[in-house]
N, CA, C and O of each residue as an XYZ file, in Angstrom:
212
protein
N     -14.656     -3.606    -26.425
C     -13.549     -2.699    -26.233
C     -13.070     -2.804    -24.786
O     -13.883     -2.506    -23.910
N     -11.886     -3.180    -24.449
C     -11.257     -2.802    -23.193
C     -10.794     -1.686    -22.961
O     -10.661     -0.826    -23.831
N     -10.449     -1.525    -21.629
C      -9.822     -0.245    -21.409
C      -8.451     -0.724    -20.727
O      -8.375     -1.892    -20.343
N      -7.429      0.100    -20.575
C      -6.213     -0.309    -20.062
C      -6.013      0.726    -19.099
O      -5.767      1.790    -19.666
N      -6.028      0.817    -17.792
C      -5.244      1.936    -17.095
C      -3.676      1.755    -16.896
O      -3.231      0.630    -17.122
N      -2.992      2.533    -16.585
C      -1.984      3.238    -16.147
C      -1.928      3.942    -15.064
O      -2.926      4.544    -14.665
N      -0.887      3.976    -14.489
C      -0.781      4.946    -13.457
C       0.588      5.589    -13.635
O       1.147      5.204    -14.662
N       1.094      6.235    -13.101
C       2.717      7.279    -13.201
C       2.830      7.059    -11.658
O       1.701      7.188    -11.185
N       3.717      6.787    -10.723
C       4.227      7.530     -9.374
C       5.492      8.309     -9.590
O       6.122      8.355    -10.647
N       5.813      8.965     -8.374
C       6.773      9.949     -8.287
C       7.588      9.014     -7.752
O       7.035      8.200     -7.013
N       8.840      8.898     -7.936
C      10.083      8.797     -7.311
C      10.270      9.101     -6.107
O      11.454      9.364     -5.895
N       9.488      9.196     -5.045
C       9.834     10.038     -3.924
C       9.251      8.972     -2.657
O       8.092      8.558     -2.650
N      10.135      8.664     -1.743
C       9.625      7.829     -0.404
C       8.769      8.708      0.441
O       8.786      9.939      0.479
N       8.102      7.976      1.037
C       6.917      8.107      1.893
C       7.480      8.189      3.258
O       7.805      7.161      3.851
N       7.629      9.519      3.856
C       8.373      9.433      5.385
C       7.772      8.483      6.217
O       6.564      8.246      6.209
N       8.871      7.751      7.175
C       8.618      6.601      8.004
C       7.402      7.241      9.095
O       6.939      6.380      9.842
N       7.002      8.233      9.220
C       6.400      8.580     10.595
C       4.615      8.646      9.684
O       3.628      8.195     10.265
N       4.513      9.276      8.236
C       3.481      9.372      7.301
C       3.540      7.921      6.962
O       2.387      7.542      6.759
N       4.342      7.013      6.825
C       3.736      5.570      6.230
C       2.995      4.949      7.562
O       1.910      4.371      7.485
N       3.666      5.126      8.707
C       3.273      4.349     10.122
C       1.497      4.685     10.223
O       0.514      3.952     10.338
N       1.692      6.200     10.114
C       0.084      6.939     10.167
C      -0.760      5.922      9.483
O      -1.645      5.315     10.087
N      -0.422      5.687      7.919
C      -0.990      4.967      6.794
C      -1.486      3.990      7.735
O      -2.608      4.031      8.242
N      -0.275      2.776      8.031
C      -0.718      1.697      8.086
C      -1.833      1.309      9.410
O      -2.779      0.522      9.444
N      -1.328      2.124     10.328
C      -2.256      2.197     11.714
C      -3.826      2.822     10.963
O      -4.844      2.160     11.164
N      -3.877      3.623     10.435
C      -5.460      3.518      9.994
C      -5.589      2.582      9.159
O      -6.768      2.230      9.141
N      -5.100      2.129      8.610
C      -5.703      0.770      7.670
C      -5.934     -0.095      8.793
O      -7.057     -0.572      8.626
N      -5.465     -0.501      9.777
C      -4.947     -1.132     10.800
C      -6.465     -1.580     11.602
O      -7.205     -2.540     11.815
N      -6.284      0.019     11.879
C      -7.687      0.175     12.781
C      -8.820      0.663     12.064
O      -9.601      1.471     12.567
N      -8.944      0.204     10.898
C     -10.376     -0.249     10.157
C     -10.865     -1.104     10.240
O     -10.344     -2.198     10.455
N     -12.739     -0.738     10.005
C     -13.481     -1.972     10.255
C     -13.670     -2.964      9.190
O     -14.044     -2.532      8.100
N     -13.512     -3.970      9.301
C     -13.512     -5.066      8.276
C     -14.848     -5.582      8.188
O     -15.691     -5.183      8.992
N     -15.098     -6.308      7.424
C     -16.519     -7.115      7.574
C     -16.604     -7.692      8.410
O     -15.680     -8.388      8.831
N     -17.773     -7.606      8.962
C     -18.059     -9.204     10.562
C     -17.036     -9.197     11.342
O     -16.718    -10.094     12.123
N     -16.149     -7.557     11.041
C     -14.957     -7.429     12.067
C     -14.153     -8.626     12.052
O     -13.822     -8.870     13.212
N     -13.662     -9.540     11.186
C     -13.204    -10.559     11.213
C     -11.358    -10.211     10.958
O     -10.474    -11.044     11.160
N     -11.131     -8.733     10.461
C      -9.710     -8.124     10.359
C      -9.163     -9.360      9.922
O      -8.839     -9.962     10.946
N      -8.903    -10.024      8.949
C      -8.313    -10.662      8.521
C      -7.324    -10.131      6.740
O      -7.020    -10.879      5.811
N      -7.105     -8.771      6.865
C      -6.356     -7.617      6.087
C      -4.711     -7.675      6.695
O      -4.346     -7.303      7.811
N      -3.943     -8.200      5.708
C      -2.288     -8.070      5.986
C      -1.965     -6.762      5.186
O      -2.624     -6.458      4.192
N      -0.994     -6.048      5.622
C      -0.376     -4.944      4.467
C       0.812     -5.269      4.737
O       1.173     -5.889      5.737
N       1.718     -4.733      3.563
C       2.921     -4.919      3.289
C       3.619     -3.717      2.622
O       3.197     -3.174      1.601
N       4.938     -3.286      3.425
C       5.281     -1.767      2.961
C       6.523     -2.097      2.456
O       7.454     -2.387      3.208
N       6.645     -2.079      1.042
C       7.914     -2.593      0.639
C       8.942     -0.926      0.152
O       8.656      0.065     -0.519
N       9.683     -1.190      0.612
C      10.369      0.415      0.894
C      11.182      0.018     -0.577
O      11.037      0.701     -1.591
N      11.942     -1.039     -0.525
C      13.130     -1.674     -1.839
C      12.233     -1.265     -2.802
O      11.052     -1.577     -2.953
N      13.073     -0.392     -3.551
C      13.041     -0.208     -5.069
C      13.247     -1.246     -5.996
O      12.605     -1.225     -7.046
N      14.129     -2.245     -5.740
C      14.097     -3.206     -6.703
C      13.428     -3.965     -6.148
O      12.524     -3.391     -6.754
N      12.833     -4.865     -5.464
C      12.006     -5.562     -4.751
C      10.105     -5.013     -5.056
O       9.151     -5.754     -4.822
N       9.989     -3.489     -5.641
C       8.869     -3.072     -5.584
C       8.773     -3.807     -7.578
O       7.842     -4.365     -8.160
N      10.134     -3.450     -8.040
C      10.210     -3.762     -9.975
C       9.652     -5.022     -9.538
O       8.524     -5.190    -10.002
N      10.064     -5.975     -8.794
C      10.018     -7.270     -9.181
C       8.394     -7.463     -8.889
O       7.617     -8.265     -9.406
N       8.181     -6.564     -7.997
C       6.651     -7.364     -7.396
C       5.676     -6.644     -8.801
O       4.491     -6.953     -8.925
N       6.256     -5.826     -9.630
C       5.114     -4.635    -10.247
C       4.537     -5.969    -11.621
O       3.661     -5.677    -12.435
């Protein structure tokens, strides 16, 4: 038997000053062997987010 998740989001953008917060702590996390080799990517485009989903 598999299972399938789902998720729902809200329609609603993530203020530029609360996404910055986001990414600076992801940022300044410790990675393994500290090697930080972690890219993020904040795709704001709504159609650009369909295409990537």
């Amino acid at each position: 038997m598999k299972s399938k998740q789902e998720r729902e989001f809200e329609n609603t953008s993530i203020p530029p000053e609360d996404l910055k917060k986001i990414l600076d702590a992801g940022m300044h996390a410790p990675s393994g062997y500290n090697l930080q080799t972690t890219t993020f990517y904040a795709v704001t485009d709504g159609e650009i987010r369909k295409k990537l989903a």
